[in-house]
C-alpha positions as CSV (number, residue, x, y, z in Angstrom):
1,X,-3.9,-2.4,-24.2
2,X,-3.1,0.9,-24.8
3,X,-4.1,4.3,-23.0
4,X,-6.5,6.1,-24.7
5,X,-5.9,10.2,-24.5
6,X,-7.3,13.0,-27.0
7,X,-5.6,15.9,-27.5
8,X,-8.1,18.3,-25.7
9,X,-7.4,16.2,-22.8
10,X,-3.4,16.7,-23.2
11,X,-4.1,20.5,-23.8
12,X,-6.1,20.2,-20.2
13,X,-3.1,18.3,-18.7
14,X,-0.5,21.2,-20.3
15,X,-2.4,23.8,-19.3
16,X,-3.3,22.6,-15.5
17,X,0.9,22.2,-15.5
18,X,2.1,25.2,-17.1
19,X,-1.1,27.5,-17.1
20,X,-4.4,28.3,-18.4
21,X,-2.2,29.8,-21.8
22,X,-0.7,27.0,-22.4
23,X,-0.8,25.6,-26.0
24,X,-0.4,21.9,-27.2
25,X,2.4,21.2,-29.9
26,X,2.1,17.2,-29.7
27,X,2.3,14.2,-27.3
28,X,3.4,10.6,-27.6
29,X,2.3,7.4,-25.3
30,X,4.9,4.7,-24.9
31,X,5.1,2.0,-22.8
32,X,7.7,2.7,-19.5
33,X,9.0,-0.5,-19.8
34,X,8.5,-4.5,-21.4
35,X,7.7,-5.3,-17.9
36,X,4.7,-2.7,-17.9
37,X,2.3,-4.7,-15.9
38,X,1.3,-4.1,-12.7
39,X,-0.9,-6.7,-9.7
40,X,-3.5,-3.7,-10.5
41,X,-2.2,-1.7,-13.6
42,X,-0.5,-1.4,-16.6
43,X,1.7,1.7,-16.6
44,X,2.7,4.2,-20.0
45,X,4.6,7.7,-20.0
46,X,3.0,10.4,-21.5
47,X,5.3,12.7,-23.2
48,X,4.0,16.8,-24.0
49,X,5.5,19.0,-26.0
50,X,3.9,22.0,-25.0
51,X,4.3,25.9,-26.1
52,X,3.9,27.7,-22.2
53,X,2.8,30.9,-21.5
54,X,5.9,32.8,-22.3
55,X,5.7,30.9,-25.9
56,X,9.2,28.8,-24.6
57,X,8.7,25.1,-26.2
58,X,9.0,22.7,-23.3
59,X,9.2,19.0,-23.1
60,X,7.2,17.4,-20.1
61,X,6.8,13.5,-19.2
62,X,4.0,12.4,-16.8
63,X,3.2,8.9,-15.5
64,X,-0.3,6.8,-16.9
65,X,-1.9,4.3,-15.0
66,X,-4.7,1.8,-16.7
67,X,-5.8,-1.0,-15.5
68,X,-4.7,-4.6,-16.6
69,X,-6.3,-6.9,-18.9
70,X,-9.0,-8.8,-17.3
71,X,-8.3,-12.2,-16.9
72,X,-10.3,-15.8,-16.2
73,X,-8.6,-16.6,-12.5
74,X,-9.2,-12.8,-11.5
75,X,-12.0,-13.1,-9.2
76,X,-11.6,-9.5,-8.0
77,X,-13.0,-7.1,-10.1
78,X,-9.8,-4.8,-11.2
79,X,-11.7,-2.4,-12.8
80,X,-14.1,-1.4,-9.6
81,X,-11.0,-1.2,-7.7
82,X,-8.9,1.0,-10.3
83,X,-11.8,3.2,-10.5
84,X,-11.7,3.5,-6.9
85,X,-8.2,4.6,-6.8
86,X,-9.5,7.4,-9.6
87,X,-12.7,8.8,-7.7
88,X,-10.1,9.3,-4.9
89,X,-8.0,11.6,-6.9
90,X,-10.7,13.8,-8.4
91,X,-11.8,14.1,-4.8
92,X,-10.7,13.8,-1.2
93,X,-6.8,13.9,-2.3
94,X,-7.1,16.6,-3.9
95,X,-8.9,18.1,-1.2
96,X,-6.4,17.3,1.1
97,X,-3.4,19.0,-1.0
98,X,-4.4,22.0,0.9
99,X,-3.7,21.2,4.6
100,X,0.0,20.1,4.7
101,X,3.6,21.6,3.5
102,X,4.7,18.0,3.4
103,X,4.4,16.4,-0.6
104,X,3.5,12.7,0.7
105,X,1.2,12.1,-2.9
106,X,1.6,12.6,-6.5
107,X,-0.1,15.6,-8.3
108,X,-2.4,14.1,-10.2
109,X,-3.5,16.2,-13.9
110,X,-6.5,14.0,-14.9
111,X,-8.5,10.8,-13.7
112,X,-10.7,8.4,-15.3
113,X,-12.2,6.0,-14.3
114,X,-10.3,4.0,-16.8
115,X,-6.9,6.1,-16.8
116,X,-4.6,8.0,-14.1
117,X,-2.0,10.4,-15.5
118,X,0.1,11.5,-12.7
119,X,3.4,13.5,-12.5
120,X,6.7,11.8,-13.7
121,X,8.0,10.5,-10.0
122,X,10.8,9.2,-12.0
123,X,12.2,11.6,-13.7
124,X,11.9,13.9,-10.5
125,X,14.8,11.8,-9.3
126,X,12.1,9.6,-7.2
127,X,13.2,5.5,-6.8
128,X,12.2,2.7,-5.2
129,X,14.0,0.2,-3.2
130,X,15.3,-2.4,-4.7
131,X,13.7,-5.8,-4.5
132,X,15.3,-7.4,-1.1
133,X,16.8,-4.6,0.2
134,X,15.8,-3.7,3.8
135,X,14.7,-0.5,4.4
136,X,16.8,2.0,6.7
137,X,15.6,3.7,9.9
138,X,15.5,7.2,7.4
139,X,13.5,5.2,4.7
140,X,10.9,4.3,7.7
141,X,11.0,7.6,9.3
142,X,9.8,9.3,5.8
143,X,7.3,6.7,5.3
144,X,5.4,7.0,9.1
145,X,6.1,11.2,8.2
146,X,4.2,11.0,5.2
147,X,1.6,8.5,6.9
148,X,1.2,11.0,9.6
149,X,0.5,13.8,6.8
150,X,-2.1,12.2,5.0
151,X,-3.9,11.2,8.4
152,X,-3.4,14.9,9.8
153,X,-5.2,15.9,6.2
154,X,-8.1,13.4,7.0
155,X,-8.6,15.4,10.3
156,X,-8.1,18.6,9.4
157,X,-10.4,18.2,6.2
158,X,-13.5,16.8,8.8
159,X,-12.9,19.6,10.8
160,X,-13.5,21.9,7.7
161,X,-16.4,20.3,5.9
162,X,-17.8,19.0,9.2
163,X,-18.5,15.3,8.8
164,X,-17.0,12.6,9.0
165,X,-15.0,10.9,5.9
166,X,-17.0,7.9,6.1
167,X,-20.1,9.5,6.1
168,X,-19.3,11.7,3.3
169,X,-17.6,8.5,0.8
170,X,-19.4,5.2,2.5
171,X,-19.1,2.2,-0.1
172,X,-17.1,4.0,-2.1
173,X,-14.0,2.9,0.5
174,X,-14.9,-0.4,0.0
175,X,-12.4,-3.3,1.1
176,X,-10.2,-4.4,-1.5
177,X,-7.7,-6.8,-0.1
178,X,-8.8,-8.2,3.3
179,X,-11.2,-10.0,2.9
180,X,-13.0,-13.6,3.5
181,X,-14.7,-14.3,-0.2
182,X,-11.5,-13.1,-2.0
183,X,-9.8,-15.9,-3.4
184,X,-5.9,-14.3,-3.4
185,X,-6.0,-13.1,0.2
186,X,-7.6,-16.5,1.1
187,X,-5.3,-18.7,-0.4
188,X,-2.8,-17.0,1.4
189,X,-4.5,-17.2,4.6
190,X,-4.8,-21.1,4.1
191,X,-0.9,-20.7,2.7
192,X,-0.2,-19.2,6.3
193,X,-2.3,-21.9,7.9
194,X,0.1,-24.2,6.2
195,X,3.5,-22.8,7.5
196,X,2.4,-22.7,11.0
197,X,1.7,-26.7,10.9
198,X,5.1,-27.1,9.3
199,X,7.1,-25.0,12.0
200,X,9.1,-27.2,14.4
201,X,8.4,-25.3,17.3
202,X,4.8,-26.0,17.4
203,X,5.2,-30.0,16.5
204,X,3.3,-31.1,19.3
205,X,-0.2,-32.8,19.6
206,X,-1.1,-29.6,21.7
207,X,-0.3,-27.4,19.0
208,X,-1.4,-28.5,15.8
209,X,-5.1,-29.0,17.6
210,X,-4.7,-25.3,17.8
211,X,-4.0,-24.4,14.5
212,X,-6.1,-27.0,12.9
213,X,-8.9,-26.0,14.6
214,X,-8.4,-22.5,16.3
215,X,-6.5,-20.5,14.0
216,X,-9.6,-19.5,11.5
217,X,-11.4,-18.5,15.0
218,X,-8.8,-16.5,15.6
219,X,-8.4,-14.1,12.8
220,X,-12.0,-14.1,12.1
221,X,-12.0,-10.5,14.2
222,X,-9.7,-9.3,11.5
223,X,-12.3,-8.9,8.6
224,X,-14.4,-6.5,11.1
225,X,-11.2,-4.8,12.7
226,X,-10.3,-3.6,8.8
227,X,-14.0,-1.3,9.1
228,X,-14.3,1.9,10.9
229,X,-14.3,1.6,14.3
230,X,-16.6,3.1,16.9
231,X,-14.3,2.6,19.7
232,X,-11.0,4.8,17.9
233,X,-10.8,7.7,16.2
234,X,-11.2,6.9,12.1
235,X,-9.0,8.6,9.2
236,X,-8.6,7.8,5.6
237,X,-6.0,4.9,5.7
238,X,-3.6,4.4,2.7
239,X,-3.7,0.6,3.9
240,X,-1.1,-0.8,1.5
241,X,2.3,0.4,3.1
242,X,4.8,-1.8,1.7
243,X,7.9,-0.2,0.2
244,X,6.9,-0.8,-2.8
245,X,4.6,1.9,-2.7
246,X,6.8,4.3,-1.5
247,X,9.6,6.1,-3.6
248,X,12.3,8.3,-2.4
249,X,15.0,11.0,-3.1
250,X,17.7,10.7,-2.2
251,X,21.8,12.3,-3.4
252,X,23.5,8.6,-3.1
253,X,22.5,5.9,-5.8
254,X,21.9,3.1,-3.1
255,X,18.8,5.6,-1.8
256,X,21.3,5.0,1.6
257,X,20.4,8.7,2.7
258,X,16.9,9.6,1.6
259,X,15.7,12.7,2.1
260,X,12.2,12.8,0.6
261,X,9.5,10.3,0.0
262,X,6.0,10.1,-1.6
263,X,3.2,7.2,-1.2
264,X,1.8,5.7,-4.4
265,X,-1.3,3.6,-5.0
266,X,-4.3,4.8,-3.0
267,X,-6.5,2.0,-4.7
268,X,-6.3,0.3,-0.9
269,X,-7.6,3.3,1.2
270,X,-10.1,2.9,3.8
271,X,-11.8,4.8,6.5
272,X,-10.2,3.2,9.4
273,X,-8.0,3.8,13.0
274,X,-4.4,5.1,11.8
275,X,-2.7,2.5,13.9
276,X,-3.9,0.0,11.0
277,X,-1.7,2.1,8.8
278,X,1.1,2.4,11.1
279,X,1.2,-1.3,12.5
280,X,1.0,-2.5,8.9
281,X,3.8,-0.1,8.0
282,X,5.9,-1.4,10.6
283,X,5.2,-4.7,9.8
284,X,5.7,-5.4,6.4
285,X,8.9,-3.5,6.1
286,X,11.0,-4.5,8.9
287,X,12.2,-8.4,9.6
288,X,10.7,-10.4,12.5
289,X,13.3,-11.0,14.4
290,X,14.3,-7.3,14.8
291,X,10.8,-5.6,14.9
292,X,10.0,-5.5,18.5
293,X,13.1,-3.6,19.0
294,X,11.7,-0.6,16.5
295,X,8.0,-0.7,17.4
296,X,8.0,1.5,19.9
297,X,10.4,4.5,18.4
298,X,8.2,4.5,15.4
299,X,5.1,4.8,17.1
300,X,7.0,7.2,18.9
301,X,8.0,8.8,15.6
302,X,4.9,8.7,14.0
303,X,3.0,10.8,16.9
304,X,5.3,13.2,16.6
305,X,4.8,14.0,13.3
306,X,1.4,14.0,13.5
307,X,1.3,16.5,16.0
308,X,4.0,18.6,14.0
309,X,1.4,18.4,11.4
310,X,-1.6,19.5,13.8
311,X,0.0,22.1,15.5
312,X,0.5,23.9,11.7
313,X,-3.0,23.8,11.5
314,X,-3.9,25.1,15.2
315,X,-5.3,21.5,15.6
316,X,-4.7,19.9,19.2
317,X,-3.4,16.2,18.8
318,X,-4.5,15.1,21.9
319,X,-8.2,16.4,20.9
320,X,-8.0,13.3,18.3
321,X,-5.6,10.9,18.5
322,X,-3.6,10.7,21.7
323,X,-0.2,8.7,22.4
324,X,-2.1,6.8,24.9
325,X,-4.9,6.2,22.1
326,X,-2.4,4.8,19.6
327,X,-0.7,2.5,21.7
328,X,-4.4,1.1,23.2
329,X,-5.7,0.6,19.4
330,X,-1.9,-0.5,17.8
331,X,-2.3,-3.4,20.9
332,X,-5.6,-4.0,20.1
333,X,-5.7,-4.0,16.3
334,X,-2.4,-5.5,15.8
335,X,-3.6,-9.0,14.8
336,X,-4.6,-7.3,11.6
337,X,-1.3,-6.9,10.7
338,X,-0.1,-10.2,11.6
339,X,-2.7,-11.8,9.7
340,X,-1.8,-9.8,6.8
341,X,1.8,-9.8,6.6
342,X,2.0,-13.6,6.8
343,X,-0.7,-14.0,4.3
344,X,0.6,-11.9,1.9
345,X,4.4,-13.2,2.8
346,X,3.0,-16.4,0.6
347,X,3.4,-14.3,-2.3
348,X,5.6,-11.3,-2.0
349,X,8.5,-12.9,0.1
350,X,8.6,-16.0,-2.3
351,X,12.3,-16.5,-4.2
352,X,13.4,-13.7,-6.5
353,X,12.1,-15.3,-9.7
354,X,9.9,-18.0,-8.5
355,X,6.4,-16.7,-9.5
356,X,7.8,-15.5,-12.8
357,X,9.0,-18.9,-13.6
358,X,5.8,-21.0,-12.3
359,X,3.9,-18.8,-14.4
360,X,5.6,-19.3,-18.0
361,X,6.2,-22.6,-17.4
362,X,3.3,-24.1,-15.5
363,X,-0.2,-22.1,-15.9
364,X,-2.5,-24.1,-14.8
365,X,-0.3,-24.2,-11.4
366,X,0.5,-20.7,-11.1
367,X,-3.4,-20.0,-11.2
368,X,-3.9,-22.8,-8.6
369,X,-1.0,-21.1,-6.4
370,X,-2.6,-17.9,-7.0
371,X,-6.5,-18.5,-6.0
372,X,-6.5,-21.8,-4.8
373,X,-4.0,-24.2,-2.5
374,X,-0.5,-23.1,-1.7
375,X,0.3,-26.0,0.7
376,X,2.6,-27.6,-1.1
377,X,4.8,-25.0,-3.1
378,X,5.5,-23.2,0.1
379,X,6.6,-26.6,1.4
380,X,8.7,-27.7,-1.1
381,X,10.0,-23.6,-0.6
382,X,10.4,-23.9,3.2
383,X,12.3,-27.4,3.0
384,X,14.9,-25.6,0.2
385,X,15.2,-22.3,0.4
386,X,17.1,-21.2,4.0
387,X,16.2,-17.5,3.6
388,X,12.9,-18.0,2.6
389,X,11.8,-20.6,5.4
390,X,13.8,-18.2,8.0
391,X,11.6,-15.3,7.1
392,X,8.1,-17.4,7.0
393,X,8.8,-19.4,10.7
394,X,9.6,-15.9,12.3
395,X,6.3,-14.1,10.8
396,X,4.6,-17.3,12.4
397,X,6.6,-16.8,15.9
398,X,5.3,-13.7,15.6
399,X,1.9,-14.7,15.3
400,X,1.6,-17.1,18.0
401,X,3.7,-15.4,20.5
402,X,-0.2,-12.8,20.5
403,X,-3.2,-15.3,19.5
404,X,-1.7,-18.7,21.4
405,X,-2.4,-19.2,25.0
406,X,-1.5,-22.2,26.4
């Protein structure tokens, strides 16, 4: 499907970029590449040519965002949660732009709830990593920088309108990923379930009682952990930190020495303790076996650029979110993460190719793997694939080392 645009809308987008003079000479939609589909979007690039206020023609490309087709197996509604992502650009984050020198979001020039059309990242010289590469200390240092600008934002912007952000947006912040009745987050759950039975370490009769019968117990906190809390201080939570959401600038081609970075997607967002949004950054972008060596630094880190950010604003830190409050609600919250990351590893960390290939050549089982039963793909995966099966035993290590007591 193709973004639909009228020309008084590209004169608004022209003349919110280049000013209020501005005059529209013509624009073009094209797609930014054959593999244009997105889990929750299709994308485009909007070029303008644009006459500015000194008369000088100028050539401008900016970055569209639709949502994908709706499909059969798609139990979630994409278009609610596209829409979401919209409202929260006409609103809040643009209300946050205000409160912090740091550039940790897009500029957005106009949002439907059917379209997006944000500034070119791209041809700024932003990048993402590429698929399988780990992420550098300076790629997470960026990423908990920008986290901690966006969360300063939430506090500073409460402070100003005087209520809260949950108050203020409610169901509008709704959950879009963690959650019990949604088949894709379930099946991974079970997926996890599954690799945790298959592990060698936890063989024994003892054991697979446990997660037969104890693991669902377990995690059933998460789905209530994911709302705002009453026992930690809330902020509007980006809530998908992955590094595929986050691009970067950086001189070298390898992105080895980044020196910027800005989040993307805010469709995930939620009203919610920032230690969600830190433990899941963590988390999902650094490898099992080395993460307890980093946890602490970049909680560490993370503080203190959130009170870097506070002090700009005359804000006290330890008036909201103390050290000593992080590290109680990361210990306490953490399970979130670790439910997450190994869910979600059933997809994301799968072989460089695989899902691609299931679905061309086997439909009907890629929609099965998708929504329904992974048990025996990620078997067959585990038994063949070294890296693969590495990666998914030390997420469930992980795990048990915090929810198993003997």
């Amino acid at each position: 499907m193709e973004p639909s645009l009228t020309q008084p809308e590209c004169l608004q987008i022209a003349q919110k970029d280049f000013g209020k003079n501005a005059t529209l000479i013509n624009y073009h939609i094209k797609p930014v590449s054959d593999e244009k589909r997105g889990f929750l979007g299709e994308y485009f690039t909007l070029e303008l040519q644009v006459k500015d206020e000194r008369k000088a023609k100028v050539s401008k490309t900016y970055f569209i965002k639709i949502p994908p087709p709706e499909t059969e197996d798609q139990q979630d509604d994409t278009r609610k949660i596209f829409a979401k992502e919209t409202a929260l650009y006409r609103g809040i984050l643009s209300d946050f732009s205000k409160y912090s020198k740091t550039k940790w979001k897009p500029e957005c020039f106009l949002a439907r709830d059917d379209i997006l059309v944000l500034e070119d990242l791209t041809a700024a010289g932003y990048r993402g990593l590429l698929k399988g590469v780990e992420p550098r200390a300076d790629h997470m240092k960026l990423l908990l920088a920008n986290l901690a600008a966006m969360h300063a934002s939430s506090i500073a912007y409460e402070l100003d309108v005087g209520k809260t952000i949950g108050s203020q947006l409610g169901d509008k912040l709704f959950e879009t990923s963690i959650l019990k009745d949604l088949d894709w987050f379930r099946a991974g759950v079970m997926g996890f379930q599954a690799v945790l039975s298959a592990h060698p370490k936890y063989q024994s009769s003892v054991h697979q009682k446990f997660i037969q019968d104890n693991f669902l117990k377990v995690v059933e906190p998460v789905y209530g952990m994911v709302n705002e809390s009453t026992r930690f201080k809330n902020v509007l939570c980006h809530r998908d930190t992955w590094m595929n959401n986050v691009l970067f600038l950086s001189k070298d081609e390898n992105l080895e020495h980044p020196t910027k970075a800005i989040l993307v997607d805010f469709q995930f967002c939620r009203y919610c303790p920032p230690a969600i949004d830190v433990t899941l950054a963590i988390y999902l972008n650094t490898s099992p076996s080395t993460r307890s060596e980093v946890v602490t630094a970049c909680l560490e880190w993370y503080h203190r650029q959130l009170t870097t950010e506070l002090d700009a604003l005359d804000i006290q830190v330890a008036e909201h979110i103390s050290f000593e409050a992080l590290l109680e609600s990361y210990s306490h919250l953490k399970l979130v993460s670790l439910l997450y990351v190994g869910a979600v590893a059933t997809w994301v960390r799968l072989p460089s190719g695989f899902l691609e290939e299931l679905q061309n050549n086997d439909p009907e089982k890629y929609v099965k793997y998708r929504t329904g039963c992974r048990r025996e793909i990620l078997l067959e995966l585990i038994g063949k694939d070294e890296k693969f099966r590495k990666y998914m035993f030390d997420v469930a290590e992980d795990f048990m080392k915090v929810v198993y007591k003997k």
